[in-house]
C-alpha positions, 0 to 999 in steps of 0.5 A: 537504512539499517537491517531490521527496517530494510527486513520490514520493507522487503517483507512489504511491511512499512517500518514506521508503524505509523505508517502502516495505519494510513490510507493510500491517499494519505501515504502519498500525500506524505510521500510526496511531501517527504520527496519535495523536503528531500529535493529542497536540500538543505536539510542536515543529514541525519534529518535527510537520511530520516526523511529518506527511510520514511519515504521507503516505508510509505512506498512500501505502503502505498505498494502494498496498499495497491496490491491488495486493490488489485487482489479486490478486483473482481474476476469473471469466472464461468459457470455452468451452462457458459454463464459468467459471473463476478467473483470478488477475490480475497485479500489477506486483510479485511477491508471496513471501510468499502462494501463489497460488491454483491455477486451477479449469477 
């Protein structure tokens, strides 16, 4: 993996940039399609080599992906009196694609 697409995938940004666009379902289905061509084998090296660092990016996006829905998750906090109530916890991207749940109180 060279410098620039190891800096993407620390700073847990996928390096392909078509990665970055796909939905967890969608990333790993293509993992698991890239790990099934990887351990066929018989794929020359450089293709290999490739096949191997798209996979680090779409891991790299299914984990992000996955930290993100845990930031969604919605905590119950206190409130005054003892009462409980659900509170949805940010992320840093917007999500377009799913309501959010409306708070109870």
């Amino acid at each position: 993996m060279n410098d620039t697409m190891h800096d993407a995938v620390a700073a847990g940004q996928p390096a392909d940039p078509g990665v970055a666009s796909l939905t967890f379902d969608a990333a790993m289905a293509q993992l698991g399609e890239v790990v099934a061509r990887l351990e066929a084998g018989g794929l020359p090296l450089e293709e290999s080599i490739a096949l191997y660092e798209r996979g680090v990016a779409l891991h790299a996006r299914c984990a992000r992906l996955l930290d993100d829905a845990e930031l969604r998750i919605q905590r119950l906090v206190e409130g005054p009196g003892g009462s409980l109530r659900a509170v949805d916890m940010p992320t840093d991207e917007p999500d377009d694609e799913a309501p959010s749940a409306p708070s109870r109180g």
